[in-house]
MIKE-926010 format. One record per residue (C-alpha): residue number from 1; residue in one letter; chain; x negated, y negated, z. Coordinates in steps of 0.1 Angstrom, whole numbers, plus 2048, in hexadecimal, padded with zeros to 3 digits. Example, Ala and Ser with C-alpha at 12.3 -4.5 7.8 and 13.67 -1.06 7.14 Angstrom:
BEGIN
<r><nr>1</nr><rest>A</rest><kette>A</kette><c1>785</c1><c2>82D</c2><c3>84E</c3></r>
<r><nr>2</nr><rest>S</rest><kette>A</kette><c1>777</c1><c2>80B</c2><c3>847</c3></r>
***
This chain:
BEGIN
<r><nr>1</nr><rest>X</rest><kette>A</kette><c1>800</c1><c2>800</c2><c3>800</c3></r>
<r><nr>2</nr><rest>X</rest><kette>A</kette><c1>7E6</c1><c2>7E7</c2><c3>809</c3></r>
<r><nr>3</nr><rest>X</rest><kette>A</kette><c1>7D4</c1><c2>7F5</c2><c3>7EC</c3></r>
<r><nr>4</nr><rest>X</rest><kette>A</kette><c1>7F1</c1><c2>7EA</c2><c3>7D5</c3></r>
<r><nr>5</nr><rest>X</rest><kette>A</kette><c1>7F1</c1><c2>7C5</c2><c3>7E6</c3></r>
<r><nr>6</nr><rest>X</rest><kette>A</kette><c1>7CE</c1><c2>7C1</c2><c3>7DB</c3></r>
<r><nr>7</nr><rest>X</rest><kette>A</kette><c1>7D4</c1><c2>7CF</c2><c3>7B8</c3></r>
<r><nr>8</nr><rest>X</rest><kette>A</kette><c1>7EE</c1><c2>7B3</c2><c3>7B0</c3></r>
<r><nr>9</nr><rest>X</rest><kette>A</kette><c1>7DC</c1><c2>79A</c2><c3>7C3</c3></r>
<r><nr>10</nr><rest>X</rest><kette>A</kette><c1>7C0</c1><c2>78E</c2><c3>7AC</c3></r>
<r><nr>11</nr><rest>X</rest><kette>A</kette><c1>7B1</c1><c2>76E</c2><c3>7B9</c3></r>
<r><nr>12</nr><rest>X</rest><kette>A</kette><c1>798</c1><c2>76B</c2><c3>79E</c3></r>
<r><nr>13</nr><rest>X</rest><kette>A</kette><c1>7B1</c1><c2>76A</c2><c3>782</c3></r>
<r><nr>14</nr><rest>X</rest><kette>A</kette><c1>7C1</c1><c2>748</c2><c3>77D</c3></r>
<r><nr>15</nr><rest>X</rest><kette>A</kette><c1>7E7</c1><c2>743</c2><c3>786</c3></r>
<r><nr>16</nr><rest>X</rest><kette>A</kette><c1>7FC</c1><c2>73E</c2><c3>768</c3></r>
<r><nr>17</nr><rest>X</rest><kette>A</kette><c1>818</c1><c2>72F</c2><c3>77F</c3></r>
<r><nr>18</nr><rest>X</rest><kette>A</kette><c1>806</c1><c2>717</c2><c3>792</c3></r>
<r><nr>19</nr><rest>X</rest><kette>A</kette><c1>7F4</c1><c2>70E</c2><c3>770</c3></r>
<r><nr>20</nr><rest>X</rest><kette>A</kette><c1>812</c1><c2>707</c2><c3>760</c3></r>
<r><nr>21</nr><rest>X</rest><kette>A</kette><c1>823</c1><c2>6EF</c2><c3>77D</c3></r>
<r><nr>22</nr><rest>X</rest><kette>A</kette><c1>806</c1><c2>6D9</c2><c3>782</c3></r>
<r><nr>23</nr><rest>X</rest><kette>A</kette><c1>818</c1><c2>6BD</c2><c3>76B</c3></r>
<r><nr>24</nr><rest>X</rest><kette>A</kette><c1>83B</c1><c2>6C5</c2><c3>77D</c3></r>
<r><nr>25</nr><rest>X</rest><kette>A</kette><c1>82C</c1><c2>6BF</c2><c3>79F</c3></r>
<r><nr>26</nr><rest>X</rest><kette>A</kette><c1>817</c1><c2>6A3</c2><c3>798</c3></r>
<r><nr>27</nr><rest>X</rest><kette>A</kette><c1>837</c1><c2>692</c2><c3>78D</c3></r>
<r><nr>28</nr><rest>X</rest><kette>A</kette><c1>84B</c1><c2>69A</c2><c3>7A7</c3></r>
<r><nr>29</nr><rest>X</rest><kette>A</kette><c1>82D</c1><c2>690</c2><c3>7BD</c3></r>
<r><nr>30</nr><rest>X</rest><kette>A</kette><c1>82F</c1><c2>66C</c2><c3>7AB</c3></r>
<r><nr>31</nr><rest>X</rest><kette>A</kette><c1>852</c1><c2>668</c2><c3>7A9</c3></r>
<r><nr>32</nr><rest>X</rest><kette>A</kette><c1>852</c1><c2>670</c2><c3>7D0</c3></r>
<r><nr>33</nr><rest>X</rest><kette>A</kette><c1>83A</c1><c2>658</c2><c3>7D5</c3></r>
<r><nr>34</nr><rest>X</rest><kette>A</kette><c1>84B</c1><c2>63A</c2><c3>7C3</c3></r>
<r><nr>35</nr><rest>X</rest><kette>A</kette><c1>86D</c1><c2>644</c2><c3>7D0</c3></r>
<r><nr>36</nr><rest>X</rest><kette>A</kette><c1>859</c1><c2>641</c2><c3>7F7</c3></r>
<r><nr>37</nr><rest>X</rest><kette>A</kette><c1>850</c1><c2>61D</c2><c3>7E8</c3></r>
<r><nr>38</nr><rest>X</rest><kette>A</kette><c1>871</c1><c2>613</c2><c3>7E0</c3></r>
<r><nr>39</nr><rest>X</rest><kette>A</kette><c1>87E</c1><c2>61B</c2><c3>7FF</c3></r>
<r><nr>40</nr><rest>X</rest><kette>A</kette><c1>863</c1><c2>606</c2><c3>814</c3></r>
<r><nr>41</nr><rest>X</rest><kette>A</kette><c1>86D</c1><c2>5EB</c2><c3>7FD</c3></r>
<r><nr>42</nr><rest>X</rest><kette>A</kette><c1>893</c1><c2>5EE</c2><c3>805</c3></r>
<r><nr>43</nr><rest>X</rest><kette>A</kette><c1>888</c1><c2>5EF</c2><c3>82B</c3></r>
<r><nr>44</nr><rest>X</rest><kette>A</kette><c1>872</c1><c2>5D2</c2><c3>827</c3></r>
<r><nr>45</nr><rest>X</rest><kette>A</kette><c1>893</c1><c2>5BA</c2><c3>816</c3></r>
<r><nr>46</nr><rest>X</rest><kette>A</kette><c1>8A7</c1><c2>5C6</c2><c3>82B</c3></r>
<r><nr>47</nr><rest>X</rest><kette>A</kette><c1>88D</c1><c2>5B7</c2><c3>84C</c3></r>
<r><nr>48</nr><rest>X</rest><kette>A</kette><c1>88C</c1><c2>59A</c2><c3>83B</c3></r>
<r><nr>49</nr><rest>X</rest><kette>A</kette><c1>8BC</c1><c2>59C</c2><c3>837</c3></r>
<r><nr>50</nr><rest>X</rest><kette>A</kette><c1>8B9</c1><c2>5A1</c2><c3>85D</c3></r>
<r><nr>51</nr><rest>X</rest><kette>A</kette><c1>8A4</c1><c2>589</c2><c3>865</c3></r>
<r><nr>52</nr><rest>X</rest><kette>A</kette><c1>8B4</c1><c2>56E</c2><c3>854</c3></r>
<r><nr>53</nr><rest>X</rest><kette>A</kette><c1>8D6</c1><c2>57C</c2><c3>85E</c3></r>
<r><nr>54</nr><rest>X</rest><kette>A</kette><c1>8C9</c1><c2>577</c2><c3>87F</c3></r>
<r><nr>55</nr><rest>X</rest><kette>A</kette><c1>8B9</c1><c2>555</c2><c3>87C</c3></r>
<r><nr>56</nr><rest>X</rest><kette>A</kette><c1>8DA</c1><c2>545</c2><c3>86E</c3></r>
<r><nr>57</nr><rest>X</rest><kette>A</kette><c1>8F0</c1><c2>552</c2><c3>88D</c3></r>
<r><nr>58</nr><rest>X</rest><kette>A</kette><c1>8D9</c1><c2>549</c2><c3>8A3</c3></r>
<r><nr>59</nr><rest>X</rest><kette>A</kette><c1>8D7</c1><c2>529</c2><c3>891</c3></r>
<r><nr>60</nr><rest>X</rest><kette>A</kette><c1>901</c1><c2>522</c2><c3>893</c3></r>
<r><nr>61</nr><rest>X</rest><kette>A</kette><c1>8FB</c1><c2>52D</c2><c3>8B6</c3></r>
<r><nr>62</nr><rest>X</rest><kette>A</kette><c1>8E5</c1><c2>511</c2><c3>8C0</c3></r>
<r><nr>63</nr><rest>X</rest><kette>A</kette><c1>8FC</c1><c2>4F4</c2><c3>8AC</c3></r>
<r><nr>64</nr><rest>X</rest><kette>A</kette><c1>91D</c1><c2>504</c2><c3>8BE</c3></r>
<r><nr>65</nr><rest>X</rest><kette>A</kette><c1>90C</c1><c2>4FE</c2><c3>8E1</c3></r>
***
């Protein structure tokens, strides 16, 4: 049995699979990667929606006093 594992396992003989889904996983790798940018954009605009939000109430605030 363990004989038979070794037989099929051949680590000196190239991998056809993994060969032929380099290009798919470098894309998803990059499309990952920008989709991770676009989302620390959105975060970032909406800091900047909250923090205006929060400077105009506490702006009517301070004129209602």
């Amino acid at each position: 049995m363990v004989q038979d594992a070794l037989d099929f396992y051949k680590p000196d003989e190239p991998d056809r699979n993994w060969e032929r889904m380099q290009p798919r996983i470098a894309y998803l790798e990059t499309e990952r990667a920008k989709a991770l940018d676009e989302i620390d954009q959105v975060k970032d605009y909406v800091d900047e929606l909250d923090e205006e939000l929060s400077e105009l109430k506490l702006s009517i605030n301070q004129t209602g006093d």
